[in-house]
N, C-alpha and C positions, 0 to 999 in steps of 0.2 A: 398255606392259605387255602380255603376248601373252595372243593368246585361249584361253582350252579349248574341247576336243571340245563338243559339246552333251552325246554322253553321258557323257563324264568330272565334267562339271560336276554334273549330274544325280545321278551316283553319290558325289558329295563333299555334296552339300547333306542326301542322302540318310544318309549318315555323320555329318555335325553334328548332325541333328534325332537320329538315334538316340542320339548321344552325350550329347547334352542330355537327353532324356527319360531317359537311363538312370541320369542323376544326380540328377534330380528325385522330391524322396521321393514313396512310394508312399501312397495314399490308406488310412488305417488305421480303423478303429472309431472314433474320436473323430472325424476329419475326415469323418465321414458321417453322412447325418441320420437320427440317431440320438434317440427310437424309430421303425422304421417298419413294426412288427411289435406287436403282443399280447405284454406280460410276463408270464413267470409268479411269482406269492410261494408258495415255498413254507414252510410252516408244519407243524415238526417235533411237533408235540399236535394232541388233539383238536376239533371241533367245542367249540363252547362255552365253553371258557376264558379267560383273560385273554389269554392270544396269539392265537386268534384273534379274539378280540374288536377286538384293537387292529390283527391283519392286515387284518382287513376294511373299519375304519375308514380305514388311510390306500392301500389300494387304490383306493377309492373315489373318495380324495381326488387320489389320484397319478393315478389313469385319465384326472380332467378336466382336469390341467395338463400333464401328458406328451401328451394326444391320442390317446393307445394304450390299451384295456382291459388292466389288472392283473387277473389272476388268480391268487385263492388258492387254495392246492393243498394241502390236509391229509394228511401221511404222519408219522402218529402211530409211538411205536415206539420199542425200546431205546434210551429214556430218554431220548428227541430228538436222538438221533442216528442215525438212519435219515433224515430229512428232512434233514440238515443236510451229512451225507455223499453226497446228491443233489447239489446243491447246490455241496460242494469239488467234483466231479468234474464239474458243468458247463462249457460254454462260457463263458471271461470276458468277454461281448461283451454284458453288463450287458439280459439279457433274459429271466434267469433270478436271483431273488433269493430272502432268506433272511430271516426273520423269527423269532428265538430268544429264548431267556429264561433264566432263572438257571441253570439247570440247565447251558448250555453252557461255564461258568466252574467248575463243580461236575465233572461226568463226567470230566475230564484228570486228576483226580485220585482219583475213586472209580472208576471201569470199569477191570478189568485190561487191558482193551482197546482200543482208541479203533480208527475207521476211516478218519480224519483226523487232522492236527494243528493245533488249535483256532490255535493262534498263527500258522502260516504258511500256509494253504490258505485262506485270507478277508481281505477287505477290508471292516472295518468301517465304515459311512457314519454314524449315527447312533442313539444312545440315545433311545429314543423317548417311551419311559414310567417311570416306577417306581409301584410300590404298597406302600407299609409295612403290617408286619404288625400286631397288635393283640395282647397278653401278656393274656389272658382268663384268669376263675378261673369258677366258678356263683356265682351273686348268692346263696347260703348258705355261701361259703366263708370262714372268719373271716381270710383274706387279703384285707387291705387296701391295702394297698402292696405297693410292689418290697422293700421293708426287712422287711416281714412275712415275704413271703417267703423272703427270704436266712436271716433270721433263723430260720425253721420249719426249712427244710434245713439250716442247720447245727447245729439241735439234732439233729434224728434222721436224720442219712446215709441216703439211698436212699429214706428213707420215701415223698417224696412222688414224684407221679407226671404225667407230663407227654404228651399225645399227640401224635400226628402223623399225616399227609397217606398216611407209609410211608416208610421207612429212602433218608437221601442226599436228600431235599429241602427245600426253603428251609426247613420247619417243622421241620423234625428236625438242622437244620444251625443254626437261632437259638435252640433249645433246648441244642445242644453248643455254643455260641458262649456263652452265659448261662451255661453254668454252670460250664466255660472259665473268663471272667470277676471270675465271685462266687466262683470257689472252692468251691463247693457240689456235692452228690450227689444228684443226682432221677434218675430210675427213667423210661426212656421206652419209651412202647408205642405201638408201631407200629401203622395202621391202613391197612384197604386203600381210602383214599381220606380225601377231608376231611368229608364230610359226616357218616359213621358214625362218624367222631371228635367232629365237633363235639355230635351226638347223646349219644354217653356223657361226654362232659363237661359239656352240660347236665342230666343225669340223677346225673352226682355221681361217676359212675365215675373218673372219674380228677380228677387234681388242676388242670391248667391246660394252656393251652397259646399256641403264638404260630402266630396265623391273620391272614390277610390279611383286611383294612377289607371288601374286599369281599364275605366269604364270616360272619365272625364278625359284620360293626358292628349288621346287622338286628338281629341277638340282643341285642346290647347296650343298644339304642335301646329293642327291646321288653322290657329287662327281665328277661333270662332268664342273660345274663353279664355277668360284671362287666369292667374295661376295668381294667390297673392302671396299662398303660406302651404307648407305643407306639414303632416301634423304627426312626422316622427321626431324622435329626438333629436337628432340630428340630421342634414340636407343626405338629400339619396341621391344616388348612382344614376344619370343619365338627368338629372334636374337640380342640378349643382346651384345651378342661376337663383330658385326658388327657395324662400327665406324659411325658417321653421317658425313654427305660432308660437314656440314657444322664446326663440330669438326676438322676435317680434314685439313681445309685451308680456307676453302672458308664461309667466317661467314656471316649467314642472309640466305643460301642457303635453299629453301624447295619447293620440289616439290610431289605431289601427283594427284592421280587419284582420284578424289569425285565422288557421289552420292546425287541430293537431291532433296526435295521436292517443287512443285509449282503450284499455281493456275490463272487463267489467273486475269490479272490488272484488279479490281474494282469488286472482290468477297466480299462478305460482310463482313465484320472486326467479326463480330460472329463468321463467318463460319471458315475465317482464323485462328481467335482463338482457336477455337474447335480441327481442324486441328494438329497447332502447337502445342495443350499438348497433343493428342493422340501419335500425332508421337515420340515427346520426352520421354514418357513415355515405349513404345514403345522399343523403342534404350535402352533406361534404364529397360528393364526387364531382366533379367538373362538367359533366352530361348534364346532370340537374341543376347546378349553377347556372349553364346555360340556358337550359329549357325555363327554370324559374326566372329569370333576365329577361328572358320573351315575353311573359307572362305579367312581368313588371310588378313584381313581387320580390322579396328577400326571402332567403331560404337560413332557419334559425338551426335548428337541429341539439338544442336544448339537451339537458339533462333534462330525467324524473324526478329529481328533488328542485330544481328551478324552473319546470314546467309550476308542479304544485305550488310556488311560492307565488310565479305569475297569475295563475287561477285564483287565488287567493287575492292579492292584492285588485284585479280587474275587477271580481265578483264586490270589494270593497267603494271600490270607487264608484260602479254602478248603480250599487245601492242608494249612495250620499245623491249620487246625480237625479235617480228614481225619486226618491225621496222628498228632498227639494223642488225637483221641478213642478211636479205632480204628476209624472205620463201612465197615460191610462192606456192600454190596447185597443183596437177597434173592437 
């Protein structure tokens, strides 16, 4: 066999090795260890509410098992979609996330506008929470039931009157879902927030309305409203007593205020992975059972394939509800 040059030889070995590494795949986000940077969650509401309450919760939790501080990042704003369109337009390199709520299955169909598209700019990981609302009347109201009251609105169309949080949210959307429903006419007045609602409806001003366990149940516990239905599938934990709307009359009825998790579309299926058993795990630890218990909220902790199917069907229902009713935004 004859020999080569030393440099021919040199220059061929020099051609295999590039030719091999050039076939060798390249090192991507997933094949690297990933995190090794500071997350940020951002969180399209304010301080204070049930989404940040629950962003804060599993940053806290995700910081000790990722190794990386989570950071939550509040950019409240055109109806959470200012934070959540940060977010489509980041880096998908799972280091930037997105913590939304009802509202983001609601907006595709009330905003004439969107700055995103809710179905293809994210990668849903996990549903994290839900919280059922509570069908409240004032403890002077001769509404005793969900039958009382179908029965009162359909003797007098419009008469009665029902509040809300302000036009296109989860309260003003399980008020047009009810009455959708029952077939019924009530009269809804918009208020600019939940608390000045829930004020004149313990004072008598209006007729009822459907608040979340968390913001209404104090009242009810103290005495000041009355509970007729509550509007999960099924009776919740700590309000056993309280019938569901959809026991009631109205069967298939369920509405709640969620919580969940998301990374922008085309994060790397590692990363999402990683992601979705933290978080699950997570929801499923007993610390956060408990904390979310206080919170008066359920803790879901979903798969990514029955997150997307929830998004889907909610985004569905909200439409028909948009739709029909006619609700316009302020």
């Amino acid at each position: 066999m004859p020999k080569w040059p030393a440099a021919l030889a040199t220059k061929a070995l020099a051609a295999i090795t590039f030719a091999v590494g050039a076939a060798s795949p390249q090192p991507t986000y997933a094949q690297a260890a990933w995190p090794d940077r500071p997350l940020k969650l951002i969180v399209p509401y304010p301080a204070g509410g049930n989404a940040d309450n629950t962003a804060r919760l599993l940053a806290t939790q995700l910081s000790s098992r990722l190794g990386q501080q989570v950071v939550v990042d509040n950019r409240p704003g055109g109806s959470g979609t200012i934070g959540a369109a940060a977010v489509a337009k980041a880096a998908p390199d799972g280091y930037t996330l997105l913590l939304d709520a009802t509202a983001f299955t609601v907006n595709p169909s009330l905003l004439p506008k969107m700055p995103f598209d809710a179905a293809k700019d994210f990668a849903p990981i996990s549903l994290v929470m839900q919280a059922p609302l509570l069908l409240v009347v004032p403890t002077a109201s001769p509404l005793k039931s969900v039958a009382d009251l179908t029965q009162a609105a359909r003797a007098k169309p419009g008469h009665l009157t029902y509040a809300s949080a302000g036009n296109g949210g989860a309260q003003h959307l399980a008020g047009e879902l009810f009455k959708q429903g029952a077939r019924v006419s009530i009269t809804h007045i918009p208020y600019r927030g939940g608390a000045p609602a829930l004020t004149d409806l313990i004072g008598g001003q209006v007729d009822l309305m459907f608040s979340a366990t968390t913001a209404s149940g104090p009242f009810v516990k103290g005495g000041k409203l009355r509970a007729l239905a509550v509007t999960s599938p099924k009776r919740v934990e700590g309000w056993e007593q309280v019938p569901t709307v959809a026991e009631s009359g109205l069967p298939g009825f369920q509405v709640s205020e969620w919580n969940g998790l998301f990374a922008p579309a085309g994060t790397p299926q590692p990363v999402l992975q990683r992601l979705e058993a933290e978080t699950r795990a997570i929801v499923a630890s007993p610390d956060v059972k408990k904390r979310f218990a206080e919170l008066g909220v359920s803790g879901v902790g979903s798969s990514a394939q029955d997150f997307r199917a929830f998004l889907q069907s909610e985004t569905t229902k909200w439409a028909r509800v948009i739709r029909q009713s006619g609700i316009r935004t302020d």
